[in-house]
C-alpha positions in Angstrom: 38.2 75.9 49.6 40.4 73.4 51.2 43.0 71.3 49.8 41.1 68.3 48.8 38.3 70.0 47.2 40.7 72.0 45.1 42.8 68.8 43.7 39.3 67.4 43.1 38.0 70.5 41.4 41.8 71.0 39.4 41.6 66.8 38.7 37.7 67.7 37.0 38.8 71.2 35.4 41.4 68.8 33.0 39.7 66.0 32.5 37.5 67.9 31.2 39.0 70.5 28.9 41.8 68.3 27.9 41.1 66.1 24.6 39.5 62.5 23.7 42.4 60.1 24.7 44.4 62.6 27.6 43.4 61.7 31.1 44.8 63.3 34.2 45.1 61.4 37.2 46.3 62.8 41.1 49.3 61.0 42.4 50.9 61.2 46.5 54.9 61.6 45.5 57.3 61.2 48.0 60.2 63.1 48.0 63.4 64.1 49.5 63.6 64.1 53.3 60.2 62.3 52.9 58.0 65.5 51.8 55.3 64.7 50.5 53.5 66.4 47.2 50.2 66.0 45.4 51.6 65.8 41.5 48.2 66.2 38.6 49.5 64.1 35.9 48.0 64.6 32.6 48.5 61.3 30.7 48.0 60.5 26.8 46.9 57.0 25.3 50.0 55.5 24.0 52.7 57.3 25.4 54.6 56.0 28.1 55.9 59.1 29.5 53.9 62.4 31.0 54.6 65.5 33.1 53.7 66.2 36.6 52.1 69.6 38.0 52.8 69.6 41.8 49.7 71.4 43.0 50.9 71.9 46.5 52.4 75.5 45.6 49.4 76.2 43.6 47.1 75.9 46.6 49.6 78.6 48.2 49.5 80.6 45.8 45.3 80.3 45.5 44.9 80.5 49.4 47.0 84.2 49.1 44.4 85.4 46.6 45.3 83.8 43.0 42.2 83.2 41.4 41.5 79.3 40.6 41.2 80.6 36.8 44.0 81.3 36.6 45.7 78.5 38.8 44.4 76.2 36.0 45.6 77.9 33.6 49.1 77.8 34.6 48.4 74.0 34.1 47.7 74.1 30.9 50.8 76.4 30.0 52.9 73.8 31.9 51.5 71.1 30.0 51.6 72.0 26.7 55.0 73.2 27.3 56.4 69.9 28.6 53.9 67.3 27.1 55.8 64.0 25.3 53.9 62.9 22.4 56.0 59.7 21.8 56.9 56.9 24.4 60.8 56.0 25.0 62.3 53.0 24.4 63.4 51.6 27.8 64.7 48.6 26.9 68.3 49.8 27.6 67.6 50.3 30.8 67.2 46.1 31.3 71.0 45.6 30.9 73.9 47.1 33.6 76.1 47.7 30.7 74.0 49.9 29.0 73.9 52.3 31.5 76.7 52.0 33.9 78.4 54.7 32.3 75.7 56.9 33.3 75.5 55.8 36.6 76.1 59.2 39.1 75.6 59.5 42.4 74.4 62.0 44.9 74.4 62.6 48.8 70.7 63.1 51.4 70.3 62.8 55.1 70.2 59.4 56.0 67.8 60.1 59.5 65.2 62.0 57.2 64.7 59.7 54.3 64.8 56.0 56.0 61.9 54.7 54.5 62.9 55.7 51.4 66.3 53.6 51.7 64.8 50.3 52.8 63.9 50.6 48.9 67.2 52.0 47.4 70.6 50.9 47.1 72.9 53.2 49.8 76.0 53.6 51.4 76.0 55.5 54.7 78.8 58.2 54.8 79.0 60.2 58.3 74.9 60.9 59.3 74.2 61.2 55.2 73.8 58.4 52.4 75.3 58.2 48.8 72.7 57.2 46.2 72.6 56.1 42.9 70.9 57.4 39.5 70.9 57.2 36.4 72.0 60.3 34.3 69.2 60.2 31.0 69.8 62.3 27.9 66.9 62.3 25.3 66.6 64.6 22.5 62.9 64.0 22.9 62.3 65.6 26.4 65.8 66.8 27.3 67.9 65.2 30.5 66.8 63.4 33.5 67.8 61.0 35.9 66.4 57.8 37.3 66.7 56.7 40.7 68.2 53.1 41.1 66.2 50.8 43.3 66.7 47.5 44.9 64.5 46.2 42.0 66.6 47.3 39.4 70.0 45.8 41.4 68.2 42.7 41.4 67.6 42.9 37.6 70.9 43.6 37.1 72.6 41.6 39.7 74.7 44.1 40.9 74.7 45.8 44.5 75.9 49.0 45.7 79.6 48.6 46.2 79.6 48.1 42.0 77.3 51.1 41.7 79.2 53.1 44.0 82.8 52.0 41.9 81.1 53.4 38.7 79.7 55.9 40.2 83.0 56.9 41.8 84.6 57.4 38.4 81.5 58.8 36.8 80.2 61.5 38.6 83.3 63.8 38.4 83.6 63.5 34.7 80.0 64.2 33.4 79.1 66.6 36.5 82.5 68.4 37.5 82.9 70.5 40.4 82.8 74.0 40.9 84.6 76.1 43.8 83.7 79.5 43.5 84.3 82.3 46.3 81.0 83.7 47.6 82.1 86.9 46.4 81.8 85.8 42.9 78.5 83.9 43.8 76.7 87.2 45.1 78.3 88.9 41.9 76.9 86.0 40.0 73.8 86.5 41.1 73.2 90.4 40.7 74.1 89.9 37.1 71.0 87.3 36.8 68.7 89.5 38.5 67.6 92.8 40.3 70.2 91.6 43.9 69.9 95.2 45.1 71.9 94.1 48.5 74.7 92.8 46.6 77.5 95.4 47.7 76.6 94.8 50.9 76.5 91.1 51.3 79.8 91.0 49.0 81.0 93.6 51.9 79.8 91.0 54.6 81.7 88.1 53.8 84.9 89.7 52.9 85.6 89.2 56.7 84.5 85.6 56.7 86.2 84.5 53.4 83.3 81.6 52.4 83.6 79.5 49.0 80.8 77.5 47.1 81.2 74.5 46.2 78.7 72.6 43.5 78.9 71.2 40.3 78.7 72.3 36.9 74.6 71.7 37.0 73.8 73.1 40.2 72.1 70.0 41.1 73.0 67.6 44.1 76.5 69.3 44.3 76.8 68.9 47.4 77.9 65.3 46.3 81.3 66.9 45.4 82.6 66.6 48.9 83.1 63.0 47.7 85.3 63.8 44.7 88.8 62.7 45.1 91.1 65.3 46.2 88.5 68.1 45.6 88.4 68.9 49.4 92.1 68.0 50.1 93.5 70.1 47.5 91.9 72.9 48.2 92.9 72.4 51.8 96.4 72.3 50.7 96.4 75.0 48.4 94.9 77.2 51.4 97.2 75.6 54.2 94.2 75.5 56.4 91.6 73.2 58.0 88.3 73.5 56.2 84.8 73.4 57.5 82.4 72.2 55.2 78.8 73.6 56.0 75.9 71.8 54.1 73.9 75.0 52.6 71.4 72.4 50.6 71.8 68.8 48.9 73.0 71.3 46.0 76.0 72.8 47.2 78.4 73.4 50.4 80.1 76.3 51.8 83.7 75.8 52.4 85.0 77.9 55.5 89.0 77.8 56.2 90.0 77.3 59.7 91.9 80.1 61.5 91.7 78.9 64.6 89.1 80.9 65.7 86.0 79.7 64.9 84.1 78.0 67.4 82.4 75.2 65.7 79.3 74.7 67.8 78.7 78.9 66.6 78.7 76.9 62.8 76.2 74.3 63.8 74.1 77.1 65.1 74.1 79.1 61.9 73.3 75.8 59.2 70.2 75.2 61.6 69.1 78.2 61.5 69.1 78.6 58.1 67.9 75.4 57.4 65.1 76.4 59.9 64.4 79.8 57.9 66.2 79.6 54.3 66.2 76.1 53.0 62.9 74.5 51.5 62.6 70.8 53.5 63.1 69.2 50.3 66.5 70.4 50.2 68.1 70.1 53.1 71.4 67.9 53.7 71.8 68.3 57.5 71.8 70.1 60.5 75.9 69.1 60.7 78.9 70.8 60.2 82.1 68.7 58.7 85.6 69.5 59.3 88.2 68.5 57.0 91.7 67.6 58.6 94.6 67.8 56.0 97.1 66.4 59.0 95.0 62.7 59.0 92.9 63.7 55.5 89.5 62.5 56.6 85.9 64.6 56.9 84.6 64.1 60.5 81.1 65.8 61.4 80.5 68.2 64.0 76.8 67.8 65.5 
């Protein structure tokens, strides 16, 4: 069965069982680095809000043997696990001063996603751009964020140097960084899960001494490069140099200098693991940044 057949024959399988006044519709969602997905959207009469099953990975997942039975019920799980049975009030969302204290912002390649911000407000920083959303707490389906379009700049008759001065000053306080040493990452993670090479990657990068930097969420950390000071005073505190290596549009590695690196060696590793590692969706660049504490600016290494 190829791909169109089985979001027909998924789109038919809900409208179907799902009850009198739910109705799922198929939707082409762009996303980061301009991927594109196929979302099912199983909507309810009334309601304003619905969730999304991307069925891309299901048809992976179905071609390598998972039976379509089963496929649609993992739907149905997701759905009546995540279905909203009241609309939101969105009428805060009309007025800049209702939510410019939620306004964060985070960093994606600029080169990959250009169509994207012809329709977004943007700043270019180096080959990426900072953009703007709107953090969303809801006691009815839990947090979320809203990406800020032209539209809503418009609306609100501000443009991106105001969103980037709020954002500045917000997105430090409601999503602080996090600097851990890899070490304590790859210990991290064997605690989580079965990590049965964990002594021997935390016996790898002793050599290399590598720290993670992210914030408190583990999403879009790798905006914390931005952060005042964040990068400097770890410089400092280090009395080195660092290299900052883009490991996803979630976090950075952070590599001191000691003078022996060769930085076009660095380039070659974040490619290939982009290449091999990183889902397309998340990938900040093929760069490598290097952070000078004699003239305190971020330069990128391509």
């Amino acid at each position: 069965m190829g791909f169109e057949e089985f979001k027909n024959k998924m789109l038919e399988a809900s409208n179907k069982y799902f009850k009198e006044g739910t109705r799922a519709v198929i939707n082409q969602v762009t996303k980061n680095n301009g991927v594109q997905l196929h979302g099912l959207t199983i909507m309810e009469d009334g309601c304003n809000i619905a969730p999304t099953i991307y069925l891309d990975g299901l048809y992976e997942s179905y071609r390598e043997g998972t039976t379509f039975s089963e496929l649609f019920h993992r739907i149905v799980k997701a759905y009546e696990e995540n279905k909203i049975e009241e609309s939101i009030n969105i009428e805060f969302f009309t007025e800049y001063e209702s939510v410019r204290h939620r306004i964060v912002y985070k960093l994606i390649n600029h080169d990959k996603n250009r169509e994207l911000l012809e329709d977004i407000p943007h700043i270019q920083y180096l080959d990426l751009a900072i953009v703007f959303y709107c953090l969303m707490i809801c006691d009815t389906f839990g947090n979320g964020s809203i990406l800020i379009h032209n539209s809503h700049c418009k609306m609100w008759n501000v443009d991106a140097g105001q969103l980037y001065e709020d954002a500045r000053a917000n997105t430090p306080l409601l999503l602080g960084a996090e600097l851990k040493s890899m070490e304590e990452v790859i210990s991290d993670l064997a605690k989580q899960s079965e990590f049965a090479d964990s002594q021997q990657l935390e016996e790898d990068v002793r050599d290399v001494p590598m720290y993670v930097l992210s914030n408190k969420t583990k999403i879009h950390g790798a905006a914390c490069i931005l952060y005042e000071n964040v990068v400097k005073d770890f410089a400092d505190y280090l009395n080195r140099d660092i290299f900052i290596l883009p490991s996803s549009v979630h976090e950075v590695i952070l590599v001191p200098s000691q003078g022996a690196q060769k930085a076009q060696n660095l380039v070659e590793m974040v490619r290939e693991v982009n290449e091999t590692q990183v889902e397309e969706e998340e990938i900040l660049s093929d760069s490598v940044y290097y952070f000078s504490r004699e003239d305190g600016l971020m330069s990128r290494i391509s």
